[in-house]
C-alpha positions as CSV (number, residue, x, y, z in Angstrom):
1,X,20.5,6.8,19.1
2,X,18.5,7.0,16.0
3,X,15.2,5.6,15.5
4,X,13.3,4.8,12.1
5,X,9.9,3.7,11.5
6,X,11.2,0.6,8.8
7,X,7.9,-1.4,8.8
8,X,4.1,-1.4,8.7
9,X,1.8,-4.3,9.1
10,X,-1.3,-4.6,7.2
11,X,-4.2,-7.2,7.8
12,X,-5.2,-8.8,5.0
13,X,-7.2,-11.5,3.8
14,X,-5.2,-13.7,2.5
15,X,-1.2,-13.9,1.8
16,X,-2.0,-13.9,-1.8
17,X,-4.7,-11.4,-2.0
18,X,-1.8,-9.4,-0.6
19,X,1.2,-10.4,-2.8
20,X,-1.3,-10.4,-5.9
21,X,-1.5,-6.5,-5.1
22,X,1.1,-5.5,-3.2
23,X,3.9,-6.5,-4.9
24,X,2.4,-7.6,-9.1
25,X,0.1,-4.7,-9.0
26,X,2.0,-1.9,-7.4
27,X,5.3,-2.8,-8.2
28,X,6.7,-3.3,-4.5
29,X,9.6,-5.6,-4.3
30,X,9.0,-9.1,-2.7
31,X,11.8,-9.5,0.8
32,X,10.3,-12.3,2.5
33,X,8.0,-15.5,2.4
34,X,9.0,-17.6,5.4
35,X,6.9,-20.3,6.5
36,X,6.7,-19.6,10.4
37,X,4.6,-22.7,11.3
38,X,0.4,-22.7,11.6
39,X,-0.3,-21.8,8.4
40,X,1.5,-17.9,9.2
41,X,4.0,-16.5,7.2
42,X,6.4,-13.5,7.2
43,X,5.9,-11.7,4.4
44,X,7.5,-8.6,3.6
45,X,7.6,-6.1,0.7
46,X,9.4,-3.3,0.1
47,X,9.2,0.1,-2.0
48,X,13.0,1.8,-3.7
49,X,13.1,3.4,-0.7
50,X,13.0,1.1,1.5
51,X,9.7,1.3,3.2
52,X,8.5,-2.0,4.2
53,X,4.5,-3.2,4.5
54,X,4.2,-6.8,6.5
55,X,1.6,-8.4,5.2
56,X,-0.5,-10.3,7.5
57,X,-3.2,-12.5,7.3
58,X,-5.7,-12.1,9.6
59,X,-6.3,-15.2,12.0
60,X,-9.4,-14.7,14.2
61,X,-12.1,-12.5,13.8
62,X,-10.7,-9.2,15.8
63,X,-8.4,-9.4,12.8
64,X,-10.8,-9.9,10.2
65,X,-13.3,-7.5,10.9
66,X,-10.2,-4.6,10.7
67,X,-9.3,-5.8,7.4
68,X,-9.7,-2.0,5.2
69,X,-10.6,-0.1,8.1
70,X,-7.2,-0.2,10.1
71,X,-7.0,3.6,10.1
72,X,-10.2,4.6,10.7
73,X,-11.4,5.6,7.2
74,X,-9.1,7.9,6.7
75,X,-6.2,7.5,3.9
76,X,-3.3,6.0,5.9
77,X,-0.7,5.2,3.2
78,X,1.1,6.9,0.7
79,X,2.6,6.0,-2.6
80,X,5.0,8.5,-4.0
81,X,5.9,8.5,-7.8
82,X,7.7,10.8,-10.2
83,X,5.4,10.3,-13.1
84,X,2.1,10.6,-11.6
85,X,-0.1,10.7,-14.4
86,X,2.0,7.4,-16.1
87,X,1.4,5.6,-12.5
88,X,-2.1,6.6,-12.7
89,X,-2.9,5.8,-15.8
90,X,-1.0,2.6,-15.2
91,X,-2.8,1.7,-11.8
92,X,-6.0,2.2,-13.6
93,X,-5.2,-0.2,-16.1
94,X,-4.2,-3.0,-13.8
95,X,-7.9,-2.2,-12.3
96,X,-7.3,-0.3,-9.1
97,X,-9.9,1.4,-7.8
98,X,-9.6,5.2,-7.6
99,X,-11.9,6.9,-5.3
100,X,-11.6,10.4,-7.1
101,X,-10.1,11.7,-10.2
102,X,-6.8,13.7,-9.9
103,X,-5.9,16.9,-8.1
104,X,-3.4,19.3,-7.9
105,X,-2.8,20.6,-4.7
106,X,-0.3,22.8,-3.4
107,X,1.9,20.2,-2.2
108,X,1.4,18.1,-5.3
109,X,-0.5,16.0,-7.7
110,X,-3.0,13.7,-6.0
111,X,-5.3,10.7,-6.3
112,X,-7.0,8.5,-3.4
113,X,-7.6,5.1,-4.4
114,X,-8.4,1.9,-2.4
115,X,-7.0,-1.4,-2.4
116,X,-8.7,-4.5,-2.8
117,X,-9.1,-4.5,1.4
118,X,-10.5,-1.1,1.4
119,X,-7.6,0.8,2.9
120,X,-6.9,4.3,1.2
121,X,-4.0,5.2,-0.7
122,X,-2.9,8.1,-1.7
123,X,-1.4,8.1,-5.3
124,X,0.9,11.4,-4.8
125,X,3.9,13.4,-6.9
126,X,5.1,15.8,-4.3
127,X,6.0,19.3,-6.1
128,X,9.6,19.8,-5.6
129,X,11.5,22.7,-5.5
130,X,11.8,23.4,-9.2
131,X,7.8,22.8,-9.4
């Protein structure tokens, strides 16, 4: 048997908050928009390789207060590009908030920024072999 994380949800505030991000600033792929009754949708969106955020609209106030603070603080997702700088400079552009300017570490070139919910991304070109 083979298992494979192929989703995450995030709690957002609203569907379109989300999409307006998600997919028109970051550039991730739109899979689903089903109505699912209640006002609740399933909405999916999905990165080139295949990775998968649910985006979920919070519904009481458990769900609300987690909204940018469902790992703690700490930078729980990852973004991985080929042209960092270009993305950066690009992300920047479209307004996102980075949290620090650009480092290179030994794994890579790195950035933390937040999204408009307040969870922390990590902007990152990992070095490859040829690096």
């Amino acid at each position: 048997m083979t298992l494979r994380i192929a989703s995450v949800t995030l709690v957002v505030d609203s569907y379109e908050r989300g999409l307006g991000f998600y997919r028109d600033v970051l550039g991730l792929r739109l899979v689903s928009d089903l109505a699912m009754g209640g006002g609740k949708r399933w909405v999916v969106v999905e990165g080139p390789s295949g990775a998968r955020l649910v985006i979920a609209e919070a519904s009481d106030e458990r769900q609300r207060a987690a909204i940018g603070n469902q790992t703690g603080g700490r930078v729980g997702f990852f973004i991985e590009t080929d042209d960092f700088a270009g993305d950066h400079q690009r992300l920047k552009q479209a307004g996102v908030r980075f949290l620090e300017e650009p480092r290179h570490e030994p794994y890579g070139s790195v950035a933390v920024f937040e999204d408009p919910f307040g969870n922390k991304w990590d902007l990152i070109e990992p070095k490859t072999a040829q690096s």
